[in-house]
C-alpha positions as CSV (number, residue, x, y, z in Angstrom):
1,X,0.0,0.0,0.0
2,X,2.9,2.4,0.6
3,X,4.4,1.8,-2.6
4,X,1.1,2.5,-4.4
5,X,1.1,5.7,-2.3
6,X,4.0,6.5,-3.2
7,X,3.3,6.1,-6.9
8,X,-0.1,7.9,-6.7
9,X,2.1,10.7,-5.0
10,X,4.4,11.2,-7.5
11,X,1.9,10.9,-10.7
12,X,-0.1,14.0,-9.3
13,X,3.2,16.1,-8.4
14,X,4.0,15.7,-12.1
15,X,0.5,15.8,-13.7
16,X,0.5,19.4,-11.1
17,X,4.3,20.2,-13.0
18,X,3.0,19.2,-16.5
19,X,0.0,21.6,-16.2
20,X,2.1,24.6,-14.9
21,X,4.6,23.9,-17.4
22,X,1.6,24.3,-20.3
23,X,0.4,27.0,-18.4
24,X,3.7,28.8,-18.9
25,X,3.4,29.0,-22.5
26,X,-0.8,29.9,-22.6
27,X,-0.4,32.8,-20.0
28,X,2.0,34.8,-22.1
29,X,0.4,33.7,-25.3
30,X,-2.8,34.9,-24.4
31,X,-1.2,38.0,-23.6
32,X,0.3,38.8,-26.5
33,X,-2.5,38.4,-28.6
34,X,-2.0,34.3,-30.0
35,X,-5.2,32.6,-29.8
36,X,-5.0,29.0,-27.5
37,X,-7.7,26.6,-28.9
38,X,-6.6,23.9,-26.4
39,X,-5.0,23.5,-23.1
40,X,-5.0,19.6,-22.3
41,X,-3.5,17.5,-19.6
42,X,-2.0,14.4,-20.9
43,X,-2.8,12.3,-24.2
44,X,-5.3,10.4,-25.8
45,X,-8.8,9.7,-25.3
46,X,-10.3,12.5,-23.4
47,X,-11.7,12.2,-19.9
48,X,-13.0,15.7,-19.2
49,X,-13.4,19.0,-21.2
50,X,-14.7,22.1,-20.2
51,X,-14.8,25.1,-23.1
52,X,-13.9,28.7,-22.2
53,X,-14.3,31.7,-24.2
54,X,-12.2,30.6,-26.6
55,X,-9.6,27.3,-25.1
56,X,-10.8,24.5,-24.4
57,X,-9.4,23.1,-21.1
58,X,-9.1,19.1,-20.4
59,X,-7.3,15.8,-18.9
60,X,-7.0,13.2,-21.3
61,X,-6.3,9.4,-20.4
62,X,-2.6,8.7,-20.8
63,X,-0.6,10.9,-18.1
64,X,2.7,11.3,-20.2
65,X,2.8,14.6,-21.1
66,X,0.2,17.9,-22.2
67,X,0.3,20.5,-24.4
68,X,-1.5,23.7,-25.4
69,X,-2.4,24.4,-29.0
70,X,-1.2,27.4,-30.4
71,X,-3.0,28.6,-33.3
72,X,-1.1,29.7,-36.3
73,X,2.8,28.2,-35.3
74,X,3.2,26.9,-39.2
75,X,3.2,30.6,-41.7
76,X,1.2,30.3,-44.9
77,X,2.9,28.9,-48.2
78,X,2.5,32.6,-49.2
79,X,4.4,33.9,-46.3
80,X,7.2,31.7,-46.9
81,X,9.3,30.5,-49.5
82,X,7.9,27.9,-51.6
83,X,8.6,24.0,-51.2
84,X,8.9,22.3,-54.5
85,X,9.1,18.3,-54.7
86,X,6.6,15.4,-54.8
87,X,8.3,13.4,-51.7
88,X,6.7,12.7,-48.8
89,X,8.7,14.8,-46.9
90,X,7.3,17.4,-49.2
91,X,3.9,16.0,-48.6
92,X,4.3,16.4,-44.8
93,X,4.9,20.2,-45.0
94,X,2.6,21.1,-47.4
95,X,-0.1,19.0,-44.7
96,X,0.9,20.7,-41.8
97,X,1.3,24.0,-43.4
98,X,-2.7,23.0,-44.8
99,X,-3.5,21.8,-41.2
100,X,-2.2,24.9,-39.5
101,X,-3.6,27.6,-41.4
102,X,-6.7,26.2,-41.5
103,X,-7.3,26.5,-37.6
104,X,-6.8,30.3,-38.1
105,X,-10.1,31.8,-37.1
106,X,-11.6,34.2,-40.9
107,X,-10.1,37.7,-40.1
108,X,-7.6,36.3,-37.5
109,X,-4.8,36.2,-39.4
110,X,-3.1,39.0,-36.7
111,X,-3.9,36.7,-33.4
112,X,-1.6,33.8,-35.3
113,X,1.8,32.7,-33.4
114,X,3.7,32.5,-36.6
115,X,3.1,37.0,-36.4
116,X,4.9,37.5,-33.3
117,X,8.0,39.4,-33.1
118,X,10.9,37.0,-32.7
119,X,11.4,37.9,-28.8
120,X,8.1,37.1,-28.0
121,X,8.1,33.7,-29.8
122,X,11.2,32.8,-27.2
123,X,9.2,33.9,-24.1
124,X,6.3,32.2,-25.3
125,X,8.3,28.9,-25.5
126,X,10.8,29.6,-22.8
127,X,7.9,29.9,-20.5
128,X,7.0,26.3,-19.9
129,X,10.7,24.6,-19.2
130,X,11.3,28.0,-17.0
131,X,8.4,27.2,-14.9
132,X,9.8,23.4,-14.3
133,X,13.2,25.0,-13.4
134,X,11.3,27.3,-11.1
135,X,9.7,24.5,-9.8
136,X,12.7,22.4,-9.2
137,X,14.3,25.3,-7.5
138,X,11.3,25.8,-4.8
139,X,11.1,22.0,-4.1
140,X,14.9,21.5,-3.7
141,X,14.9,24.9,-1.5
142,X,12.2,24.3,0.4
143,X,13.2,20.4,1.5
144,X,16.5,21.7,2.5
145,X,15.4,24.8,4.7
146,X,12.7,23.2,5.9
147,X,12.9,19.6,6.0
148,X,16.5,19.4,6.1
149,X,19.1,16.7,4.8
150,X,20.8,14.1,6.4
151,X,24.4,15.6,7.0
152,X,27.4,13.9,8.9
153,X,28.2,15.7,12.1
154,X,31.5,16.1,13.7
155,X,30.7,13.8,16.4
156,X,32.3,10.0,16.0
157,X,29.4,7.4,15.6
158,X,31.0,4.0,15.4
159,X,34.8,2.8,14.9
160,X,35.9,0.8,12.5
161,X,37.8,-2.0,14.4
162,X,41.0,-2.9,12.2
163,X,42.2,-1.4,8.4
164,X,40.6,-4.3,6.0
165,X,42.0,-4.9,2.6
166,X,42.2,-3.1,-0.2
167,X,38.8,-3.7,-1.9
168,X,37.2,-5.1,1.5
169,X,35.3,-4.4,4.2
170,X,35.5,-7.0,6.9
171,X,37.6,-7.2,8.8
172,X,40.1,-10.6,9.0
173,X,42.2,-12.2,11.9
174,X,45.6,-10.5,10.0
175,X,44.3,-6.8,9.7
176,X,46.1,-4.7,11.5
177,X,44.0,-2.3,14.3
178,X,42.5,1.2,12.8
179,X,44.4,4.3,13.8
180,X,41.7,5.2,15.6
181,X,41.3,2.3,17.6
182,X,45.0,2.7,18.2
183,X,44.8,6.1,19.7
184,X,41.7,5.5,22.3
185,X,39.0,7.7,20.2
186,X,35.6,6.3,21.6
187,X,32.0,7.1,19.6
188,X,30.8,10.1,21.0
189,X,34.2,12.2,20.6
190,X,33.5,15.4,19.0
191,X,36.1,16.4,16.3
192,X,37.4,20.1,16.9
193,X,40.4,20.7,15.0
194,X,42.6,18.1,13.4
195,X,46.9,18.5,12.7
196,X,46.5,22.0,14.3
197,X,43.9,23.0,11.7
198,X,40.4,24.3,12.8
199,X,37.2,22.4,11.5
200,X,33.7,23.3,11.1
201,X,32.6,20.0,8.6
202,X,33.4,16.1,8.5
203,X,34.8,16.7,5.2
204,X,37.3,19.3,6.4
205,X,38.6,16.5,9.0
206,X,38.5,14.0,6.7
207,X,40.4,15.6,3.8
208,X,42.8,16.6,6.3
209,X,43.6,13.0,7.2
210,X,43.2,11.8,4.0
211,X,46.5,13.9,3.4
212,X,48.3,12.7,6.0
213,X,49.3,9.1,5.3
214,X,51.6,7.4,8.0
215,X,51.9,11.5,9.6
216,X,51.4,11.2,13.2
217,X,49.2,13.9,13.8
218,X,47.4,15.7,16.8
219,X,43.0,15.1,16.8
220,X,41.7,17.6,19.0
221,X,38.2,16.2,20.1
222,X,35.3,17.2,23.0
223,X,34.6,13.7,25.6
224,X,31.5,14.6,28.0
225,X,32.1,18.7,27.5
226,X,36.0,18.3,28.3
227,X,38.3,18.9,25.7
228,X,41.6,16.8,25.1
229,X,43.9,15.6,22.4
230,X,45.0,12.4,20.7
231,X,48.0,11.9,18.7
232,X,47.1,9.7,15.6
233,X,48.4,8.2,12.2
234,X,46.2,7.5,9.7
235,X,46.9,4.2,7.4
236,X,48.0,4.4,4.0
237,X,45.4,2.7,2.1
238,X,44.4,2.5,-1.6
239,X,41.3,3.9,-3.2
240,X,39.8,4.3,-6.3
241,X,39.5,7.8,-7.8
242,X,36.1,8.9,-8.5
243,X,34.8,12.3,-10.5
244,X,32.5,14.7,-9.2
245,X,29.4,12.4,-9.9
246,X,31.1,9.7,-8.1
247,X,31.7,8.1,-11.2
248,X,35.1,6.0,-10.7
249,X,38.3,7.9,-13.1
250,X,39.7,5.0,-15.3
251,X,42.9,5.3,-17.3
252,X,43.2,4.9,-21.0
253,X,43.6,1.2,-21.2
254,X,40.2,1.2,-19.0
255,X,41.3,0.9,-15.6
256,X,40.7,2.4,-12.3
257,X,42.9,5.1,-11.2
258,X,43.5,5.0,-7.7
259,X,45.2,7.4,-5.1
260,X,47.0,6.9,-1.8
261,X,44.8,8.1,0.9
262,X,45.3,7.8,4.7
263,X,42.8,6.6,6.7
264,X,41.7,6.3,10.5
265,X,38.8,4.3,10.7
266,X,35.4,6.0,11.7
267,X,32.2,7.1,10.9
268,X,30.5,9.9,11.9
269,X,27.2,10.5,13.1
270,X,25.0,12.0,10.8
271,X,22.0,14.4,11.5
272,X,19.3,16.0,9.5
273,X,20.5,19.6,9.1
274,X,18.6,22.6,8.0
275,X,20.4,24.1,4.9
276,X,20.5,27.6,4.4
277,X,18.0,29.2,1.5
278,X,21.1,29.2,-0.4
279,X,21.3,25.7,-0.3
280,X,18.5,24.8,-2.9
281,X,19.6,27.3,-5.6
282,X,23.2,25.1,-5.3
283,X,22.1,22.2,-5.4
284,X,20.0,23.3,-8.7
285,X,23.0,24.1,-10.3
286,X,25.1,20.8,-9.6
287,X,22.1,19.1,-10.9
288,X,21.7,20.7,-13.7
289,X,25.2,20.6,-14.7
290,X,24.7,16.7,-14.4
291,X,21.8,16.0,-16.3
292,X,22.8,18.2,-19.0
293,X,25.7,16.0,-19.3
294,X,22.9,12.8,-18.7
295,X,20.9,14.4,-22.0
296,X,24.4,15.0,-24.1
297,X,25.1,11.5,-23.6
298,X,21.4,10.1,-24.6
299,X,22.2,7.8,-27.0
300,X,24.6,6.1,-25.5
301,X,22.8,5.4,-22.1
302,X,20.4,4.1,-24.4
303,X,22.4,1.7,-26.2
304,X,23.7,0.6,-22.9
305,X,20.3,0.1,-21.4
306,X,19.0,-1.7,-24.3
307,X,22.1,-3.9,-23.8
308,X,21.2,-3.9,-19.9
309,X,17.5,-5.1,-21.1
310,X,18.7,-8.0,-23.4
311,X,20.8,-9.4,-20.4
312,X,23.9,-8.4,-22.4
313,X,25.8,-6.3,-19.4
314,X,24.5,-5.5,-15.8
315,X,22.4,-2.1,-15.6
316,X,24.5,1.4,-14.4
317,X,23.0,2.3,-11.0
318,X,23.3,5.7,-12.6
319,X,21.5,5.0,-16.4
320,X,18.6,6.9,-17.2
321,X,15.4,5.2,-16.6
322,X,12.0,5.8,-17.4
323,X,8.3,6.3,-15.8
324,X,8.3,2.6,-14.8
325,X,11.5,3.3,-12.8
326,X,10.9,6.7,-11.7
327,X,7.3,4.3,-10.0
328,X,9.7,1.9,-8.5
329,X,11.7,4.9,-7.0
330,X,9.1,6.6,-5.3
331,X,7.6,3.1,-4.2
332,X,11.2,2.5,-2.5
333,X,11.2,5.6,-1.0
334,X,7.5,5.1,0.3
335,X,7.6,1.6,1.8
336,X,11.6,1.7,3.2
337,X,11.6,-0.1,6.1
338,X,14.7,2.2,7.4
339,X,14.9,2.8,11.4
340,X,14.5,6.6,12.1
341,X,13.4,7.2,8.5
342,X,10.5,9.2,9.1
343,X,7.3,10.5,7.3
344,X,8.2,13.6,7.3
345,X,12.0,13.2,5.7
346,X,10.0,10.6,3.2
347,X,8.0,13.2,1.8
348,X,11.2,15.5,1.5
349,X,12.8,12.5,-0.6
350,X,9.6,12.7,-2.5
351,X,9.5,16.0,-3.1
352,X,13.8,16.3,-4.1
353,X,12.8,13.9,-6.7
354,X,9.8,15.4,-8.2
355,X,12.2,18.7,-7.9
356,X,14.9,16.3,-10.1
357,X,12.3,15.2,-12.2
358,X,11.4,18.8,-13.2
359,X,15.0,19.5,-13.9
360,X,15.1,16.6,-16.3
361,X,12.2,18.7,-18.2
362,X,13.6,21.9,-18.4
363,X,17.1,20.6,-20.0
364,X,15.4,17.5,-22.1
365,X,12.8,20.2,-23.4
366,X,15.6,23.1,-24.4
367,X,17.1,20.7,-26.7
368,X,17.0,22.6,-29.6
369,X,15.1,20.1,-32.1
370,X,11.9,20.2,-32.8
371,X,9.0,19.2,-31.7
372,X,10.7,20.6,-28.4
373,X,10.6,23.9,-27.1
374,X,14.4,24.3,-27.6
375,X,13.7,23.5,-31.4
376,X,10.8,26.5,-31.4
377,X,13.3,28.9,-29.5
378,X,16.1,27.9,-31.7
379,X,13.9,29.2,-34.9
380,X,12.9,32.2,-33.2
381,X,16.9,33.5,-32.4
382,X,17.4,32.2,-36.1
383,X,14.8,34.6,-36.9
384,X,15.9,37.5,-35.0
385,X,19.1,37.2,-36.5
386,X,18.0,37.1,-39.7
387,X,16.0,40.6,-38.8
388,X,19.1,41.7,-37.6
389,X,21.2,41.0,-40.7
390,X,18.4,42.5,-42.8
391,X,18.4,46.1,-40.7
392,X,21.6,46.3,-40.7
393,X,22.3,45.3,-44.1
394,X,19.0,47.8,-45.3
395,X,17.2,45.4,-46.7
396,X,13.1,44.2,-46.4
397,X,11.8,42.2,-43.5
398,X,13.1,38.7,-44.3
399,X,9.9,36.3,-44.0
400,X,9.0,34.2,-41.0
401,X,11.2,31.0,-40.4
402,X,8.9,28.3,-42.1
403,X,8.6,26.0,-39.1
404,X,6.8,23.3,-41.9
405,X,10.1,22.5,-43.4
406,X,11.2,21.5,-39.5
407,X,8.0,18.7,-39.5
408,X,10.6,15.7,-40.8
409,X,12.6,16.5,-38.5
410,X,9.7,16.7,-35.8
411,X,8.6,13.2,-36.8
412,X,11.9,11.8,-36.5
413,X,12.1,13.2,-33.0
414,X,8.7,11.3,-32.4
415,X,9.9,8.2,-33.5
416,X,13.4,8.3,-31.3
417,X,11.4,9.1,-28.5
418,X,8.6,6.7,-29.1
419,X,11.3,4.1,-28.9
420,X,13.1,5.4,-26.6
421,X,10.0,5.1,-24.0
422,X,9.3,1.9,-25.3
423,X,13.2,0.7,-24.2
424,X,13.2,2.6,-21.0
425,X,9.8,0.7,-19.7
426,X,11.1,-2.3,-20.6
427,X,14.5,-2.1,-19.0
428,X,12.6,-1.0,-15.9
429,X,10.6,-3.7,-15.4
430,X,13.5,-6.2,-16.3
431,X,16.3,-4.6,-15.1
432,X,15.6,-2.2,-12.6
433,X,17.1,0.5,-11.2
434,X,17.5,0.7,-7.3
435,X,17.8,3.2,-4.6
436,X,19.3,0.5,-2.1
C-alpha cells in the first residue's frame, strides 16, 4: 500500500508540474494576442473537457505529457518561401502548413503565433521549461530549509575495528588495528580541529587525514564537554579515484585510477540539518550541470540500457530510466523499512525527486530540435538574426522561419522518442534500477 502511495504521490506532483509547465506557455500567449484553442493534460482519449471563451481546457487518459495548441505556429505557403518536390517529406509540409492555417479563425490572421516578433516567440516557448526550473528550484529549497538533509556531524558514531583490505570491508584475523582504535578515540568524541587545523565540517577532517598518510598527527576532540587531544596516524590505504558524480576515473587502457589516501577508521554521526535558503539554488545548479551532461550522452545510455535489457551487461545504477523506474523509486522511498526514517523526511525524498524530475524537463525540453521547445526557440533567435542582418544590411523584412520545413525533423524526434519510452519501460521492469 505504501508503494502504491508512493506512486499515486508522484503521478499527481507531475500531472500538477505538467499543467504549470503548459500554463507557462498559454499565460504569455494569451497575452500577446495568440489565440489558444486547447490547453490539455495528458494524451489520448479525453476524460474531461470544459470550453472557455475561446480554449478548451481538459485531462486526457494517458498521463505522459500535455500540451497547449497554439494557433497559427506553421506561416502560410505565401508567407514563406515555396517547397517544390513530390516526396513525402514534401507532402508532410505542405499538410501541416494545410493543417495549420486552416485552424486560423476568418479575419484572425493578426492573433496567429507565426506573427509575433521573434522575442516574443522565445518567451512564449521559454515559459514552460522556465516554470519546471522554477519549480525544481522551490522543491529542492524548500526540502532543504525546511525539512532538512541528512548531513554527517563532527561527532564520532562508530569505529571501525582494524584497516581491511584493499577492496574489502571486513575485517580478518591478519588486519592490523584502525588508527583510531589505536589512539583510544571512543564514539561520542567530538572532532574540533585536526593537525592543528580548525574544523567546522566532517569533510574538512577528513580531507585533512586523508592527506596525512603514516603523519602522526594531533585530533583535538570534545569527551563529556571536556576537551583533550590524541595523537594519531592515519593508514596508508588505496582507493579508487572517483569524478564529481562519483563516477570512478579510469585510465586509457580502461582501468581504475587509484590514489594513496590515509585513513583512520570512523564514521561519523549523521543528523538531519537545515540548509540555508542558499542551499537549494546550489544544489540546482550541480544538478543541472549533471543532467545536461545525462541528455548529451542520450544515446549512448540508451544503447547501454537496451544492452542492460537483453541481459547483455548488468544495468549502471546511474542510467537513465523511465516512468516505470521513476514508479519503483518513489515506491522504494514510500515503503523503506529504514529505522529513524520518518514520514516527514519521506516526503522530502519525494518531493527532491519530483524537484529532479522537473530538472530533467527543463534541460530535455531546451534541446534545440523540434518538436521541443528548444527547437521553437532555436527558430525564433534564427529569426531575430535574420532581422538583424536585414536592418543592418537595409534590406526588407526577411519572411517568417517556415517551421513546416522542420516537420521531418519533428517526426523523427517522435519516433526516437517513441522508442526510446518503449526501451526505458522495458529495462525498468526487467532490469531495474534501485535506490538501495
Amino acid at each position: 500500500m505504501a508503494t502504491v502511495i508512493g506512486v499515486v504521490v508522484l503521478i499527481v506532483g507531475l500531472l500538477i508540474s505538467i499543467a504549470l509547465h503548459e500554463l507557462g506557455h498559454m499565460i504569455p500567449a494569451k497575452r500577446f494576442g495568440v489565440r489558444v484553442s486547447e490547453y490539455f493534460v495528458g494524451f489520448g482519449p479525453k476524460l474531461w473537457s470544459r470550453r472557455g471563451k475561446e480554449t478548451e481546457y481538459g485531462i486526457k487518459a494517458i498521463p505522459l505529457g500535455g500540451y497547449v495548441r497554439l494557433v497559427g505556429m506553421i506561416p502560410p505557403a505565401e508567407a514563406v518561401k515555396p517547397v517544390r518536390g513530390t516526396g513525402w517529406a514534401s507532402r508532410l509540409i505542405t499538410e501541416s502548413r494545410e493543417a495549420a492555417v486552416e485552424e486560423i479563425q476568418p479575419g484572425e490572421d493578426h492573433r496567429a503565433f507565426y506573427r509575433l516578433t521573434w522575442w516574443r516567440k522565445v518567451i512564449v516557448m521559454m515559459g514552460g521549461p522556465l516554470v519546471n526550473l522554477v519549480i525544481a528550484v522551490v522543491l529542492f529549497t524548500g526540502v532543504l530549509s525546511t525539512i532538512g538533509t541528512p548531513t554527517a556531524t563532527l561527532t564520532v558514531d562508530s569505529l571501525v575495528p582494524c584497516v581491511p583490505a584493499v577492496g574489502l570491508t571486513e575485517c580478518t584475523e591478519d588486519d592490523p588495528a584502525s588508527p583510531a582504535v589505536a589512539a583510544g578515540l571512543e564514539p561520542g568524541d567530538t572532532l574540533t580541529a585536526v593537525d592543528g587545523q580548525a574544523v567546522s565540517t566532517w569533510d574538512e577532517a577528513t580531507a585533512i587525514i586523508a592527506g596525512a598518510a603514516d603523519e602522526t598527527i594531533e585530533v583535538a576532540i570534545v569527551r563529556d564537554g571536556e576537551p583533550m587531544t590524541l595523537d594519531v596516524t592515519p593508514a596508508a590505504r588505496e582507493r579508487v579515484v572517483t569524478d564529481d558524480a562519483g563516477q570512478p576515473v579510469v585510465d586509457a587502457e580502461g582501468n581504475a585510477v587509484t590514489e594513496t589516501v590515509g585513513y583512520l577508521g570512523m564514521y561519523s554521526e549523521v543528523e538531519v540539518q537545515r540548509q540555508p535558503l542558499t542551499a537549494g539554488a546550489a544544489l540546482t545548479w550541480d544538478y543541472l550541470g549533471q543532467t545536461v551532461q545525462v541528455v548529451a550522452t542520450l544515446p549512448q545510455q540508451l544503447w547501454h540500457t537496451a544492452r542492460a535489457a537483453v541481459g547483455l551487461e548488468e544495468r549502471d545504477a546511474t542510467s537513465v530510466i523511465g516512468v516505470v523506474g521513476v514508479g519503483q523509486v518513489a515506491g522504494e522511498i514510500a515503503s523503506a523499512d529504514v529505522d529513524g526514517y520518518t514520514l516527514t523526511q519521506r516526503i522530502g525524498d519525494m518531493l527532491m525527486l519530483l524537484g529532479g524530475l522537473n530538472l530533467a524537463l527543463f534541460v530535455f525540453n531546451m534541446i534545440p530540435l523540434v518538436p521541443l521547445d528548444g527547437g521553437h526557440v532555436a527558430s525564433a533567435l534564427w529569426q531575430g538574426v535574420k532581422n538583424g542582418v536585414a536592418r543592418v544590411r537595409g534590406a526588407a523584412k526577411p519572411a517568417p522561419v517556415d517551421v513546416a520545413r522542420m516537420m521531418p525533423l519533428a517526426y523523427g524526434m517522435f519516433a526516437f522518442l517513441l522508442v526510446m519510452g518503449a526501451v526505458l519501460i522495458y529495462a525498468d521492469i526487467v532490469a531495474p534500477v534501485t535506490v538501495a
